[in-house]
PyMOL Python script that loads the backbone (N, CA, C, O; Angstrom):
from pymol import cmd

cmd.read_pdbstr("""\
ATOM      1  N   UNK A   1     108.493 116.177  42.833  1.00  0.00           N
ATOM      2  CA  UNK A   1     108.990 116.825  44.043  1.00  0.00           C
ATOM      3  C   UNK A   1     108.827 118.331  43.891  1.00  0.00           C
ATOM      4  O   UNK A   1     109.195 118.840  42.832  1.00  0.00           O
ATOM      5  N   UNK A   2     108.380 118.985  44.722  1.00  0.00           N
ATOM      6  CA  UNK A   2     108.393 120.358  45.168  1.00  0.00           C
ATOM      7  C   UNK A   2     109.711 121.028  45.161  1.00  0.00           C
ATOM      8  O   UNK A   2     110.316 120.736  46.193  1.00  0.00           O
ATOM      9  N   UNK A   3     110.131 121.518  44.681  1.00  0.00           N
ATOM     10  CA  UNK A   3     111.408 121.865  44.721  1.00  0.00           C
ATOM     11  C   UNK A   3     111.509 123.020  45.528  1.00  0.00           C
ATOM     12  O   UNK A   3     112.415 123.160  46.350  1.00  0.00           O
ATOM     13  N   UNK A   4     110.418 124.043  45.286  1.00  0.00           N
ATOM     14  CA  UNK A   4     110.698 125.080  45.881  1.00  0.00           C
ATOM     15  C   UNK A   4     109.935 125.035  47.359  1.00  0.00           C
ATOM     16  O   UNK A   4     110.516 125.721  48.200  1.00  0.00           O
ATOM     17  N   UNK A   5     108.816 124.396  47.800  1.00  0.00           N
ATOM     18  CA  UNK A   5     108.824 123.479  49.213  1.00  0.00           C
ATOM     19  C   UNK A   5     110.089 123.119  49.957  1.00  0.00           C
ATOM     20  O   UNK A   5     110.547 123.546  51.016  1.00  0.00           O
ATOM     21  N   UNK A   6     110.484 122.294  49.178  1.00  0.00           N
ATOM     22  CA  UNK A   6     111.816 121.697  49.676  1.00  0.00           C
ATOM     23  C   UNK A   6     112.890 122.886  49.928  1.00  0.00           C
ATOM     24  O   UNK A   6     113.552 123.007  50.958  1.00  0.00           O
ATOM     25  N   UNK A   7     112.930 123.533  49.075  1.00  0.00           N
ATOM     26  CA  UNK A   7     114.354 124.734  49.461  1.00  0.00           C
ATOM     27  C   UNK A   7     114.171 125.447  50.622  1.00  0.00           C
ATOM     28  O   UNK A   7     114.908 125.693  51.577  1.00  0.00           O
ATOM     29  N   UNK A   8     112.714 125.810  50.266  1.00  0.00           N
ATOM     30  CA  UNK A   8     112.168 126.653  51.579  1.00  0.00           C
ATOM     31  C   UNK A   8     111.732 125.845  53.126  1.00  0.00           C
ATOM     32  O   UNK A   8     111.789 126.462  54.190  1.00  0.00           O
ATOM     33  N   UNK A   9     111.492 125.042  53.078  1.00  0.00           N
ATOM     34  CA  UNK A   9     111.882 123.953  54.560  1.00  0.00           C
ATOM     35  C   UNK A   9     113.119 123.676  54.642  1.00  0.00           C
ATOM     36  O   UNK A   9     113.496 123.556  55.808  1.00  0.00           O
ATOM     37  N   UNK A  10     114.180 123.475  53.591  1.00  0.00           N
ATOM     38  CA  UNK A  10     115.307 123.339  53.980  1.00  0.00           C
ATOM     39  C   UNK A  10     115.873 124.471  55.027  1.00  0.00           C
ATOM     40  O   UNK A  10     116.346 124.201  56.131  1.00  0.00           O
ATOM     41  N   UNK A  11     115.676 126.365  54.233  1.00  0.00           N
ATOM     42  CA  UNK A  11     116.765 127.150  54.566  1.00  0.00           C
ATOM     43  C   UNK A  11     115.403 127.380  55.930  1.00  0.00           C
ATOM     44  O   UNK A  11     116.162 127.798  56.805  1.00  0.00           O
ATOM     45  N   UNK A  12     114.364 127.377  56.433  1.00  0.00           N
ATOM     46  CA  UNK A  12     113.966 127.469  57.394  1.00  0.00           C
ATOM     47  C   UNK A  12     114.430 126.602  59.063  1.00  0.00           C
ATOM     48  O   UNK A  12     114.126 127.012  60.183  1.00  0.00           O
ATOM     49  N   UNK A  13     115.268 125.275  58.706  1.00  0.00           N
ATOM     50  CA  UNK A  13     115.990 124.288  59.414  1.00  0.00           C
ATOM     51  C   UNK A  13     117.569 124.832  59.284  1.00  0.00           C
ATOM     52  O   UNK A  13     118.505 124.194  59.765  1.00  0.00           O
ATOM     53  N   UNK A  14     117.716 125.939  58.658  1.00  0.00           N
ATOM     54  CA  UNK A  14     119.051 126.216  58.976  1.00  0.00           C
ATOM     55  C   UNK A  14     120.292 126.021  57.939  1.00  0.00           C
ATOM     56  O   UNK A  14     121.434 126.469  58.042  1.00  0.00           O
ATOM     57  N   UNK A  15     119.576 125.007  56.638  1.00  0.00           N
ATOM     58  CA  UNK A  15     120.722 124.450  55.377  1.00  0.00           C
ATOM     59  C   UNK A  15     119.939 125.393  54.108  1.00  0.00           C
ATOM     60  O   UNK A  15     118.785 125.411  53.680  1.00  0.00           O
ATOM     61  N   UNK A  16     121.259 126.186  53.740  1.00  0.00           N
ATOM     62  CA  UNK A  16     121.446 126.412  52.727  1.00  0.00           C
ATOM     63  C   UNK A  16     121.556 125.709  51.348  1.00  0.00           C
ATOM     64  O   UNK A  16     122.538 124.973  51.246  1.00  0.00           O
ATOM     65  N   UNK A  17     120.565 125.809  50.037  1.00  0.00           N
ATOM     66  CA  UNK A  17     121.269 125.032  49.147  1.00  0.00           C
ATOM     67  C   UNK A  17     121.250 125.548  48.053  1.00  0.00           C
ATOM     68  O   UNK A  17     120.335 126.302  47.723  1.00  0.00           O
ATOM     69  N   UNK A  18     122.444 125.192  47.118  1.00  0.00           N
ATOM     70  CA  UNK A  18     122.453 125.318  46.010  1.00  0.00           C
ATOM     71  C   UNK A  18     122.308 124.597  45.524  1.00  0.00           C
ATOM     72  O   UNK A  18     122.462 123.535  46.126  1.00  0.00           O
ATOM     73  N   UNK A  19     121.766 124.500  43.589  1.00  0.00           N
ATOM     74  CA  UNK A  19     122.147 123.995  43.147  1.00  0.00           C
ATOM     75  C   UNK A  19     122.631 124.290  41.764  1.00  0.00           C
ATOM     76  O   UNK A  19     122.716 125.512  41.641  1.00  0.00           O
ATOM     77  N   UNK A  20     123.003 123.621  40.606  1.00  0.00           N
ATOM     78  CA  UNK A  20     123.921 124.072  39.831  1.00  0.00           C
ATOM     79  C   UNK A  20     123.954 123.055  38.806  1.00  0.00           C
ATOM     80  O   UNK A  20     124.188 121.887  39.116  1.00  0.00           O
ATOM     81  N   UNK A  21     123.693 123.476  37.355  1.00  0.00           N
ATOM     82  CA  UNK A  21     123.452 123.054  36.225  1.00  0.00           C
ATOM     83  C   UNK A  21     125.201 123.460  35.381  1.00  0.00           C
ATOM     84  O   UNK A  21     125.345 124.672  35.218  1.00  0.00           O
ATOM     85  N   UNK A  22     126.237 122.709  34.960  1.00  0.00           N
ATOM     86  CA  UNK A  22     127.168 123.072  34.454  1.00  0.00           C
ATOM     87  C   UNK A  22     127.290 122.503  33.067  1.00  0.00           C
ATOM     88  O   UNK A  22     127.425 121.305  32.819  1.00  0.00           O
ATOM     89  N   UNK A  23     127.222 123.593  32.083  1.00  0.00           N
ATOM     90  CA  UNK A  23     127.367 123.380  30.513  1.00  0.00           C
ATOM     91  C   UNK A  23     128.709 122.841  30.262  1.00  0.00           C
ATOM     92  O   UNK A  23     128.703 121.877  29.497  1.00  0.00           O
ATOM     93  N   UNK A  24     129.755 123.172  30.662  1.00  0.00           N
ATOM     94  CA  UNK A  24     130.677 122.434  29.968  1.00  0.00           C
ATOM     95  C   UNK A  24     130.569 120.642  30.318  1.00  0.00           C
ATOM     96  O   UNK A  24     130.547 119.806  29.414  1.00  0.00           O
ATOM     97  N   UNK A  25     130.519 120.345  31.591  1.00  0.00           N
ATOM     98  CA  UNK A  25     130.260 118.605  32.297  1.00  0.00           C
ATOM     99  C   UNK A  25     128.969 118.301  31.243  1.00  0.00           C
ATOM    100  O   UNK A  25     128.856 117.107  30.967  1.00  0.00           O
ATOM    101  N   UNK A  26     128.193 119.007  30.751  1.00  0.00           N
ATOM    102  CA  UNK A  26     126.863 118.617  30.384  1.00  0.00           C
ATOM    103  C   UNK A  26     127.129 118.566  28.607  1.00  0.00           C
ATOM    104  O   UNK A  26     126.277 118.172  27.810  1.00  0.00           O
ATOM    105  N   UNK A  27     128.571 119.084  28.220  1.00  0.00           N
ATOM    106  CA  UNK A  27     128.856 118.766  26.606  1.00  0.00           C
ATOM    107  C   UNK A  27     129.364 117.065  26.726  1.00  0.00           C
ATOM    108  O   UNK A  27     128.990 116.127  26.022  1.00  0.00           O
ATOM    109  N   UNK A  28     130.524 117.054  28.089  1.00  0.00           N
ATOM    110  CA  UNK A  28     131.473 115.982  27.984  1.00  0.00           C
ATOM    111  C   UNK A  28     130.523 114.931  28.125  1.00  0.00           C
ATOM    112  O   UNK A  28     130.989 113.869  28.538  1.00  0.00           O
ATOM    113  N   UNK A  29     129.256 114.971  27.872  1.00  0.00           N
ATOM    114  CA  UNK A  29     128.380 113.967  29.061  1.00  0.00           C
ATOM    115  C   UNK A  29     128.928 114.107  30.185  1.00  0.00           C
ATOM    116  O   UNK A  29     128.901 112.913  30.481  1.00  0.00           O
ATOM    117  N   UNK A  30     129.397 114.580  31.042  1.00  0.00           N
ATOM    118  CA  UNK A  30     129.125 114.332  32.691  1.00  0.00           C
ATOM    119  C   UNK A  30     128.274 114.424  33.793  1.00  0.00           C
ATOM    120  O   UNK A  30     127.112 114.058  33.622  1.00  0.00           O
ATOM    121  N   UNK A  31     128.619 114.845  34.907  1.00  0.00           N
ATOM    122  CA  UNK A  31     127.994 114.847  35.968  1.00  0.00           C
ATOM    123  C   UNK A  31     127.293 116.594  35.674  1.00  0.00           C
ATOM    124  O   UNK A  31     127.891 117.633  35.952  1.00  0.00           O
ATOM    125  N   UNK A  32     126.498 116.537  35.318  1.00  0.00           N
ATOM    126  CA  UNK A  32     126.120 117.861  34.796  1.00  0.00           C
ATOM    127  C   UNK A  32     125.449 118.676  36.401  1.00  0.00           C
ATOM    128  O   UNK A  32     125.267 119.889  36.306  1.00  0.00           O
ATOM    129  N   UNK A  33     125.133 118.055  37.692  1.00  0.00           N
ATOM    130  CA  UNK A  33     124.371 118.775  38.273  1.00  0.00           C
ATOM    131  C   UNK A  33     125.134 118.679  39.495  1.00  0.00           C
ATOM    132  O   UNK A  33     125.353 117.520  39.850  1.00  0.00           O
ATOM    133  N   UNK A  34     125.513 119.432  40.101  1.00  0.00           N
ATOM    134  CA  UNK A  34     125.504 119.914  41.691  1.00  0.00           C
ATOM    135  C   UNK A  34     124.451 120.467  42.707  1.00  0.00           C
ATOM    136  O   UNK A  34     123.646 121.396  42.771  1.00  0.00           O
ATOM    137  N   UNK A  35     124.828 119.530  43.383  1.00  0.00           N
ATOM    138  CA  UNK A  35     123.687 119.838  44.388  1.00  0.00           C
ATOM    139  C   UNK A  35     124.616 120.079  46.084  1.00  0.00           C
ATOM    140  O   UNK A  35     125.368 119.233  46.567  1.00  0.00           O
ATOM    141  N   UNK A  36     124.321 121.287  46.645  1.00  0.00           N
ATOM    142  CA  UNK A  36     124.929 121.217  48.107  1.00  0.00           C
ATOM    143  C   UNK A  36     124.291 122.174  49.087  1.00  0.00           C
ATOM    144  O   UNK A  36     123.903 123.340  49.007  1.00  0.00           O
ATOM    145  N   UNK A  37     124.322 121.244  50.061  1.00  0.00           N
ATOM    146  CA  UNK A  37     123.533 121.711  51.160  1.00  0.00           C
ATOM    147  C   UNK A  37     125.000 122.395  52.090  1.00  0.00           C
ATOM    148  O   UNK A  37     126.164 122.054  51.880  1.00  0.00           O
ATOM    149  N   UNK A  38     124.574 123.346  53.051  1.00  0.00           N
ATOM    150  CA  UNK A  38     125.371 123.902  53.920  1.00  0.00           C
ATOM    151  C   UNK A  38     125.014 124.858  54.631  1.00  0.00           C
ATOM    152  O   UNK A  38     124.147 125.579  54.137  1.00  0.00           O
ATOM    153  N   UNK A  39     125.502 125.194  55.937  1.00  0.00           N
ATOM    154  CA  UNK A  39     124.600 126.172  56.749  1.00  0.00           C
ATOM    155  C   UNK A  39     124.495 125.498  58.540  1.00  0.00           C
ATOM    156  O   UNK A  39     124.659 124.341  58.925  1.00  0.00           O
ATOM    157  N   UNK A  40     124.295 126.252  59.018  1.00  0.00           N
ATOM    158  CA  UNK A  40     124.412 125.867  60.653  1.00  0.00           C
ATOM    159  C   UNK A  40     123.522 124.870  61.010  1.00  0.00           C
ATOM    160  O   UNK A  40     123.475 124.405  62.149  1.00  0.00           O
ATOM    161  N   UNK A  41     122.708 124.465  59.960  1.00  0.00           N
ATOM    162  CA  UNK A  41     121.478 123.231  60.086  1.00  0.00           C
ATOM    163  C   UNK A  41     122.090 122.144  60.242  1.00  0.00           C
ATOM    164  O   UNK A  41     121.511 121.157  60.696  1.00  0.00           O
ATOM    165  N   UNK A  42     123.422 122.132  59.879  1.00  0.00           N
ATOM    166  CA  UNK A  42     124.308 120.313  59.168  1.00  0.00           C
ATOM    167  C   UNK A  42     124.912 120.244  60.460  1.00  0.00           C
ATOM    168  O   UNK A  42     125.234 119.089  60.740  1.00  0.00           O
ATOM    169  N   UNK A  43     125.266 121.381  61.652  1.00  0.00           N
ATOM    170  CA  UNK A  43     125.958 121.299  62.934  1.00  0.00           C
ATOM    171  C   UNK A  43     127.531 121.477  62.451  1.00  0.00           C
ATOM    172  O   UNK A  43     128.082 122.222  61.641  1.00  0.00           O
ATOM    173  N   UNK A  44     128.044 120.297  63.454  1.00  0.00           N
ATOM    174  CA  UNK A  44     129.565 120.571  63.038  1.00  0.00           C
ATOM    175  C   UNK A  44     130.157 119.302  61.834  1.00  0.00           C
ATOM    176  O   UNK A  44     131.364 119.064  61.875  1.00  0.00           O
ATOM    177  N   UNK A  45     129.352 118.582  60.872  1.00  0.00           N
ATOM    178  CA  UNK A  45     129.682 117.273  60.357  1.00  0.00           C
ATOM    179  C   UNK A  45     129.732 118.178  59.022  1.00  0.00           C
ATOM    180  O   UNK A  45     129.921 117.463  58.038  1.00  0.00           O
ATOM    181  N   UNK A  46     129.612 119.615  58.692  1.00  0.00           N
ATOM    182  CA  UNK A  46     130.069 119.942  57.360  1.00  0.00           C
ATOM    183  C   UNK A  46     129.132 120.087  56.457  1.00  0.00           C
ATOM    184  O   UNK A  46     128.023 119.990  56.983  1.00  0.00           O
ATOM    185  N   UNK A  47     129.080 120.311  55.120  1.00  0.00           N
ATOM    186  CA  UNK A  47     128.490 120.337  54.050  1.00  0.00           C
ATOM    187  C   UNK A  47     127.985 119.090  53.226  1.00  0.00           C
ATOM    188  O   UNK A  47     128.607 118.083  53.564  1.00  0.00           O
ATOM    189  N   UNK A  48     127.231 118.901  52.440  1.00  0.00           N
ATOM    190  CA  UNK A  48     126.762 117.848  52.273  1.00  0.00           C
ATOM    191  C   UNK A  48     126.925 117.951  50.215  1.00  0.00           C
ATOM    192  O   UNK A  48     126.481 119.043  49.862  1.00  0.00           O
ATOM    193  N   UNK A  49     127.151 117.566  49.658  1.00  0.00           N
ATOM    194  CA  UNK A  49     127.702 117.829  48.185  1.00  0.00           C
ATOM    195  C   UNK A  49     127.188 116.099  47.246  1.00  0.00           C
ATOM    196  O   UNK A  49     127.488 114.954  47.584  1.00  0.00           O
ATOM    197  N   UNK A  50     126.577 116.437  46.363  1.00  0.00           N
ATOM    198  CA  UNK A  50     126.363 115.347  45.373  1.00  0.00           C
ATOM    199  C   UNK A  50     126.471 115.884  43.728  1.00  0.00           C
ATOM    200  O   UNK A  50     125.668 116.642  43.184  1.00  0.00           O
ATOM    201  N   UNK A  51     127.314 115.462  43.296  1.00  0.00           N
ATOM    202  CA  UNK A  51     126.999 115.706  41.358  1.00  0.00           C
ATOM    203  C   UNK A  51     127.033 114.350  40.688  1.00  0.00           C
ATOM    204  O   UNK A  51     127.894 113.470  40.707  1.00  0.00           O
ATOM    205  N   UNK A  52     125.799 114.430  40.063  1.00  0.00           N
ATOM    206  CA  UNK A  52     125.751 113.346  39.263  1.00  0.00           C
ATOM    207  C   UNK A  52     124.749 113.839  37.866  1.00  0.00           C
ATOM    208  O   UNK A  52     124.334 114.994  37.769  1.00  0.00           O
ATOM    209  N   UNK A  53     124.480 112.866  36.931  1.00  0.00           N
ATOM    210  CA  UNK A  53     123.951 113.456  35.760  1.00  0.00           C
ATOM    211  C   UNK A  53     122.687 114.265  35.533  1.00  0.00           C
ATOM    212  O   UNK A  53     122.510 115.192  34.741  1.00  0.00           O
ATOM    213  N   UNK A  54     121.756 113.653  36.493  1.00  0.00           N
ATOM    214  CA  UNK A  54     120.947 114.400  36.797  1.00  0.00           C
ATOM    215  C   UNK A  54     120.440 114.725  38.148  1.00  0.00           C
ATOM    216  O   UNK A  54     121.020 114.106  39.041  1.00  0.00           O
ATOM    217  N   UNK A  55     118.998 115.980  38.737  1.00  0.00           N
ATOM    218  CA  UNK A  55     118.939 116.526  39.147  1.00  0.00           C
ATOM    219  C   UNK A  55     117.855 115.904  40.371  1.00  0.00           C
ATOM    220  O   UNK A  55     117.669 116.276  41.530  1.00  0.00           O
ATOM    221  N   UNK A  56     117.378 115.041  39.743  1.00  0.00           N
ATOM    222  CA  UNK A  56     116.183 114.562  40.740  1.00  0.00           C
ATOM    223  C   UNK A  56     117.405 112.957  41.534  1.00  0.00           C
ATOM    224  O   UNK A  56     116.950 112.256  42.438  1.00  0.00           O
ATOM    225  N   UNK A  57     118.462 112.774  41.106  1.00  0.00           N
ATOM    226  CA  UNK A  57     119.212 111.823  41.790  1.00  0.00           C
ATOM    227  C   UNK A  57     120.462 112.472  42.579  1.00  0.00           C
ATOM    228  O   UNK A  57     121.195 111.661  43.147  1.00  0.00           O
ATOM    229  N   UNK A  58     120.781 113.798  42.678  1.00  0.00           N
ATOM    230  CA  UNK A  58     121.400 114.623  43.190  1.00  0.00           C
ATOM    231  C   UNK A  58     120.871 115.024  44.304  1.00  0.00           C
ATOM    232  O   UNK A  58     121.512 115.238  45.333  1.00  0.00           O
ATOM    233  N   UNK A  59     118.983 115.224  44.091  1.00  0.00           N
ATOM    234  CA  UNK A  59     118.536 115.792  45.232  1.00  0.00           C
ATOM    235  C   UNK A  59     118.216 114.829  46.351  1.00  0.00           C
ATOM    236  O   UNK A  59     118.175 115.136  47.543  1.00  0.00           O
ATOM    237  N   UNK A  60     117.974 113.534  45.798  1.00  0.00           N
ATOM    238  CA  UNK A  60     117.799 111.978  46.486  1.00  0.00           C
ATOM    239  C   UNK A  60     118.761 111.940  47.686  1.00  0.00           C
ATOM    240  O   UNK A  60     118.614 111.825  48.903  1.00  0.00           O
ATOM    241  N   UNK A  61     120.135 112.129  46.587  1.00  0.00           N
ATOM    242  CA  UNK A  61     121.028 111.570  47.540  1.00  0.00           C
ATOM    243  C   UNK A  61     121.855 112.214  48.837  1.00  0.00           C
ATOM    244  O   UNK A  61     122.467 111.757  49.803  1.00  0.00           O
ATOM    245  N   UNK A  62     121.434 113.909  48.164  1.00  0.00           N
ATOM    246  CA  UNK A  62     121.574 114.842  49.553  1.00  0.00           C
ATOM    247  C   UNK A  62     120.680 114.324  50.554  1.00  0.00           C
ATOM    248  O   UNK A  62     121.095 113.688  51.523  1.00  0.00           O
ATOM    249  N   UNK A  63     119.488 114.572  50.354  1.00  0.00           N
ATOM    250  CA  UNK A  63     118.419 114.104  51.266  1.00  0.00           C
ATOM    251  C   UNK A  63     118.858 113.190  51.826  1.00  0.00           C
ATOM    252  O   UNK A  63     118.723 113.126  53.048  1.00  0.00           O
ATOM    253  N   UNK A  64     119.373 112.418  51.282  1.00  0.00           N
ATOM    254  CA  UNK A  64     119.567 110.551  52.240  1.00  0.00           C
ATOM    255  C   UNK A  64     120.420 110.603  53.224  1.00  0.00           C
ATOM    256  O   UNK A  64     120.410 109.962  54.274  1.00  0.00           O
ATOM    257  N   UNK A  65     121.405 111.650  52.727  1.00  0.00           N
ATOM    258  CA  UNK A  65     122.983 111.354  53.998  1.00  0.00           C
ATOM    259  C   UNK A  65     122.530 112.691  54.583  1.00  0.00           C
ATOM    260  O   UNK A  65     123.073 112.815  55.681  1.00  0.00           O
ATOM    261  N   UNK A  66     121.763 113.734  54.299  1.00  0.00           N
ATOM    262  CA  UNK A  66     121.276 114.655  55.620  1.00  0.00           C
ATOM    263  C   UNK A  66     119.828 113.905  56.566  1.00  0.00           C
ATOM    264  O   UNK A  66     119.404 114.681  57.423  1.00  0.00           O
ATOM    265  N   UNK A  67     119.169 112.714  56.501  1.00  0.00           N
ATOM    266  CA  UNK A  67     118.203 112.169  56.893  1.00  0.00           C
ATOM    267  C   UNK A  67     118.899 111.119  58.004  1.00  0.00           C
ATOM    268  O   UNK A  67     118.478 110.690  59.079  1.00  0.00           O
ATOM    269  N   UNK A  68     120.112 110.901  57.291  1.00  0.00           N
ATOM    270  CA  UNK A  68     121.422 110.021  58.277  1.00  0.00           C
ATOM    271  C   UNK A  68     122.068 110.746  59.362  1.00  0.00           C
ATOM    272  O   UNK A  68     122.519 110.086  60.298  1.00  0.00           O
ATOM    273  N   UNK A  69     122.159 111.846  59.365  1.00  0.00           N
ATOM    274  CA  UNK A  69     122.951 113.092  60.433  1.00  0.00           C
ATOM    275  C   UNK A  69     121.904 113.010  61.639  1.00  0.00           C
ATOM    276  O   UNK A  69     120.722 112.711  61.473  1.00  0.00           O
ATOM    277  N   UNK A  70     122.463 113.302  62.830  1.00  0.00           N
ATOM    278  CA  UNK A  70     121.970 114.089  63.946  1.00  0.00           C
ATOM    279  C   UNK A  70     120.769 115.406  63.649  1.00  0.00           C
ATOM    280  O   UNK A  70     121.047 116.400  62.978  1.00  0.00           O
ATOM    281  N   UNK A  71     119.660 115.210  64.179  1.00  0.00           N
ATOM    282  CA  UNK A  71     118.785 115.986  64.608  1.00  0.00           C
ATOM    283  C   UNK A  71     117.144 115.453  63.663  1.00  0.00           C
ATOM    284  O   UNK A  71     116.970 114.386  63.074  1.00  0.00           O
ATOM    285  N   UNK A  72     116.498 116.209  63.758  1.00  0.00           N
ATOM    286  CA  UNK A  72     114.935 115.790  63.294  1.00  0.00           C
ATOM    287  C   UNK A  72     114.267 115.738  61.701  1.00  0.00           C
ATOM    288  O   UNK A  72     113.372 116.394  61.167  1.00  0.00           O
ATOM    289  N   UNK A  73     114.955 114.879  61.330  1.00  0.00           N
ATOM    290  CA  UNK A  73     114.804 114.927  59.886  1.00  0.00           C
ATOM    291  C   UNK A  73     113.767 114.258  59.363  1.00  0.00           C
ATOM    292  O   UNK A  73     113.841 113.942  58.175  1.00  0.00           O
ATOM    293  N   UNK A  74     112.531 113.886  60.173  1.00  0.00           N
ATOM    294  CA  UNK A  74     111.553 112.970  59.707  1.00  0.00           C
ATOM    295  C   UNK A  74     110.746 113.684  59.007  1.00  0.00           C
ATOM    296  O   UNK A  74     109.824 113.097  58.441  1.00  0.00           O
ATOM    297  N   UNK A  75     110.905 115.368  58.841  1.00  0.00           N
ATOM    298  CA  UNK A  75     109.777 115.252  57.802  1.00  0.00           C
ATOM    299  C   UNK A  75     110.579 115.525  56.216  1.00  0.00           C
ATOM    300  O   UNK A  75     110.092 116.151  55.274  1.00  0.00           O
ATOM    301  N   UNK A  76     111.729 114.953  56.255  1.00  0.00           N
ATOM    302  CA  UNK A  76     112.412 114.627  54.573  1.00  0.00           C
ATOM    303  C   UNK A  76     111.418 113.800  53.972  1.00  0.00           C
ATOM    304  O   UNK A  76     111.306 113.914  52.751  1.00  0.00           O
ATOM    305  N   UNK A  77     110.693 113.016  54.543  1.00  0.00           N
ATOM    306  CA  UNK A  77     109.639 111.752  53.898  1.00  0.00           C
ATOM    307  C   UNK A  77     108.841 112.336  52.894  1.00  0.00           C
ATOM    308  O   UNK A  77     108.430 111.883  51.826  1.00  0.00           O
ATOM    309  N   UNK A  78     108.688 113.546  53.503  1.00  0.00           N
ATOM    310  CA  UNK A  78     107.521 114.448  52.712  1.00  0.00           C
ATOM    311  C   UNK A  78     107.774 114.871  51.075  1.00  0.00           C
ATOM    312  O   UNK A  78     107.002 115.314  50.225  1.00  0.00           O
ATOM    313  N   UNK A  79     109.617 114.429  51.035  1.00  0.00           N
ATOM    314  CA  UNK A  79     110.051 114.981  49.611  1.00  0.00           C
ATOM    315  C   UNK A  79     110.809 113.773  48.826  1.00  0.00           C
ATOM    316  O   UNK A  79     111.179 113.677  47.656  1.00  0.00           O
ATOM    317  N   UNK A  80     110.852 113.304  49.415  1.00  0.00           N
ATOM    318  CA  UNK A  80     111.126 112.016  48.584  1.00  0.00           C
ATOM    319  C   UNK A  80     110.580 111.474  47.569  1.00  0.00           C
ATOM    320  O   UNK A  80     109.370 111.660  47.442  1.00  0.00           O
ATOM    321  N   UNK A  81     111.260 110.687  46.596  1.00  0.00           N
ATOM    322  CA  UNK A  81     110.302 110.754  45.151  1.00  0.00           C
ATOM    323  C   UNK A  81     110.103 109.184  45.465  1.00  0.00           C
ATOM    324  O   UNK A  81     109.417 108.487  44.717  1.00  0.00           O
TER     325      UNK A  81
END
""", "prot")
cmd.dss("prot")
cmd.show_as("cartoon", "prot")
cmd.util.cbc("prot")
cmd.orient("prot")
């Protein structure tokens, strides 16, 4: 996946994203990665937030429940792994 494609079609549709690598979750074994979308692109249904261990299943699963929302999300296909 393109990552930086993807960020940059994202914040061009209006969603902001971060994401976020955390050392301490990543000693305990945890959910080491955050991923969140947000920004006037999502409308009024809010922010969109996933952490899980890694980074390419964080970005999956944003994608999936912003591909589920209101408005034109058909070209997410393009980033999907």
């Amino acid at each position: 996946m393109d990552i930086e494609a993807l960020m940059t079609r994202l914040a061009r549709a209006g969603v902001t994203t971060l994401v976020k690598a955390d050392d301490e979750r990543m000693a305990e074994q945890g959910e080491t990665w955050t991923v969140l979308l947000s920004g006037v692109g999502l409308g009024d249904q809010g922010g969109i937030r996933a952490e899980l261990a890694d980074l390419g299943s964080g970005l999956t699963e944003v994608l999936e429940r912003l591909a589920a929302r209101p408005g034109d999300w058909s070209w997410l296909g393009e980033f999907r792994a």
